[in-house]
C-alpha positions as CSV (number, residue, x, y, z in Angstrom):
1,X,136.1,81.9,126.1
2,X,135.5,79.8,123.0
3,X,137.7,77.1,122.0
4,X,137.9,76.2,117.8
5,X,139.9,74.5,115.4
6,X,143.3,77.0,114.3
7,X,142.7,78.7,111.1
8,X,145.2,79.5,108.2
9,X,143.2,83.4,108.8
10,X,145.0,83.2,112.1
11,X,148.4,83.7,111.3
12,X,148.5,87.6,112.3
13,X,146.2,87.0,115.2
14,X,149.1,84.1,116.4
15,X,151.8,86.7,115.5
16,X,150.0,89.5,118.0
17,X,149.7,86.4,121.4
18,X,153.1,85.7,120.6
19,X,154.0,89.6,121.2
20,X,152.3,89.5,124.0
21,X,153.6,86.9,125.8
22,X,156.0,87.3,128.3
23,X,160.1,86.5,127.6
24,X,159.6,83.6,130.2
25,X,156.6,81.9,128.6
26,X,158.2,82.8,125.5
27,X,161.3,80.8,126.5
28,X,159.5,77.8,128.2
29,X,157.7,77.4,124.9
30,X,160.5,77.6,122.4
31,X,163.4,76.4,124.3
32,X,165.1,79.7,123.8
33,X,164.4,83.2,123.5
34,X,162.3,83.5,121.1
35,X,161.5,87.4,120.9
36,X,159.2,87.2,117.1
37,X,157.6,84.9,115.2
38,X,158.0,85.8,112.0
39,X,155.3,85.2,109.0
40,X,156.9,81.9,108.1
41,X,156.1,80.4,111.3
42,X,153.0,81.7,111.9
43,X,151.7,80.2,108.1
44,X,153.3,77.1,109.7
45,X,151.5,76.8,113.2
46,X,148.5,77.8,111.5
47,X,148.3,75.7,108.3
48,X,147.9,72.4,109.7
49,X,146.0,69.0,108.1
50,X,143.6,67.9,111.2
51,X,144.7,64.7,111.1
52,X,148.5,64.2,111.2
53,X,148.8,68.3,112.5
54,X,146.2,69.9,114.9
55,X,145.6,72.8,116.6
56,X,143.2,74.6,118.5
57,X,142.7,78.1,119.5
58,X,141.1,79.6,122.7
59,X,140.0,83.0,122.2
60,X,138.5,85.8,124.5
61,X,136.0,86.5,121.9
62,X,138.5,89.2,120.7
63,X,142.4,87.8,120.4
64,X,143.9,84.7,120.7
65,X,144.6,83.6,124.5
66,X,145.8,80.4,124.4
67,X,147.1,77.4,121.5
68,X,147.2,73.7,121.8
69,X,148.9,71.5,119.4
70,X,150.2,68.5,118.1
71,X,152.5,67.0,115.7
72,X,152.5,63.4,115.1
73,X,155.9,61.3,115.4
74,X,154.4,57.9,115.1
75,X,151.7,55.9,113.7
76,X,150.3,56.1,117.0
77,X,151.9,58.7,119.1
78,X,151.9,62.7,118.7
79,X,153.9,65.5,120.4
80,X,152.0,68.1,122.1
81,X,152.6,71.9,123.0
82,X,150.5,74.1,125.0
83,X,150.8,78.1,125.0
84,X,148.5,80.0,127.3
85,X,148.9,83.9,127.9
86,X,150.7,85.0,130.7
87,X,147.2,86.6,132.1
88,X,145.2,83.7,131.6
89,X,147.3,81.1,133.1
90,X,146.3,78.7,136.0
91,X,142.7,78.9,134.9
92,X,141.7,75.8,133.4
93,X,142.8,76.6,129.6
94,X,145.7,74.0,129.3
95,X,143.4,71.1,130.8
96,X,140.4,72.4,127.9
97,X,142.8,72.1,125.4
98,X,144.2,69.0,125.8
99,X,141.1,67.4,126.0
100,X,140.0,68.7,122.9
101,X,143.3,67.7,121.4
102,X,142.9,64.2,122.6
103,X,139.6,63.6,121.5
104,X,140.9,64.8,118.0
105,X,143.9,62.5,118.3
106,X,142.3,59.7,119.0
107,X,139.4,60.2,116.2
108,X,142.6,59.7,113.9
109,X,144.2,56.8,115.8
110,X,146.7,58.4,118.0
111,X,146.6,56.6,121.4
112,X,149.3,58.5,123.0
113,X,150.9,62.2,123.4
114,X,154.4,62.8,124.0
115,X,155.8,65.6,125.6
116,X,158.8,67.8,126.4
117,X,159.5,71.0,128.7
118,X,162.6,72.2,130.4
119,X,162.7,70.3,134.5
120,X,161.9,74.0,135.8
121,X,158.6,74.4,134.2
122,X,156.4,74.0,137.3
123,X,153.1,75.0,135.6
124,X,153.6,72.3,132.7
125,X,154.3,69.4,135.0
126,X,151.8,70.3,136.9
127,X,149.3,70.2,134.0
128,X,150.6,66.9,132.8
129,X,150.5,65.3,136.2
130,X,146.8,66.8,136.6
131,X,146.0,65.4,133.4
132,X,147.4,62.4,132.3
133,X,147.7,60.4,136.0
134,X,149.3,57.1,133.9
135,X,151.8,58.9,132.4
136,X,155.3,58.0,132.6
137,X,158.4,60.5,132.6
138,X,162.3,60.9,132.9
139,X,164.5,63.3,133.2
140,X,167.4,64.0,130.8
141,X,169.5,66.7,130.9
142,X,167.1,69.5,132.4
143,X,164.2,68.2,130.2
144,X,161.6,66.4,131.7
145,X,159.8,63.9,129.2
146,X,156.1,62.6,129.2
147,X,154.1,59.7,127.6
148,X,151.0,60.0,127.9
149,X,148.0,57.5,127.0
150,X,145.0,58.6,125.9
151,X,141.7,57.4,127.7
152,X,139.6,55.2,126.3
């Protein structure tokens, strides 16, 4: 496995991990069925800044097995996404790629993540409670809502 930096060259690899993800992960991911991701998205989840917009790929040496994001929504603070194929799940991928993503963040002065997935999504809590021990969360609604700090 080899984790890098996303790449505008990635869109049609992205589009192909999407199509191979399963409606469920799909779903957890989007907030909805979400059966395509068209061009348009794919330019935009893989054109991103490095600073204010991040992402990082985890590939098999072949395809595209896994994506970690994030989005900043204040000076300090960005949202964060994680998308790991159905097969590779529960293996450690989600806990790599937040780390790299912190690291990233806080070379650009983002202290904290945010965070936001459906009260169901067992595997994503679980991540976030793995990861981030000093996190705070609510519940809203169905949605269950992390802050995260990042360590020092």
């Amino acid at each position: 496995m080899e984790i890098r930096p996303i790449e505008p060259g990635d869109a049609q690899a992205l589009i192909k991990a999407h199509d191979h993800l399963s409606d469920e992960s799909r779903r957890l991911r989007f907030f909805h069925a979400h059966p395509r991701m068209t061009e348009a998205e794919a330019s935009f989840f893989t054109e991103v800044d490095h600073v204010d917009r991040e992402a990082f790929v985890v590939t098999d040496g072949k395809y595209i097995v896994a994506v970690g994001r994030y989005d900043r929504v204040a000076p300090d603070a960005a949202e964060v996404a994680i998308t790991v194929g159905d097969s590779y799940q529960h293996h450690g991928l989600g806990t790599m790629l937040l780390d790299a993503l912190a690291q990233r963040a806080q070379q650009v002065g983002i202290t904290r993540f945010v965070a936001d997935t459906f009260g169901d999504n067992r595997a994503a809590i679980g991540l976030v409670r793995h990861w981030a021990p000093r996190r705070t969360s609510s519940l809203d609604s169905g949605f269950m809502h992390f802050e995260m700090p990042l360590s020092a």
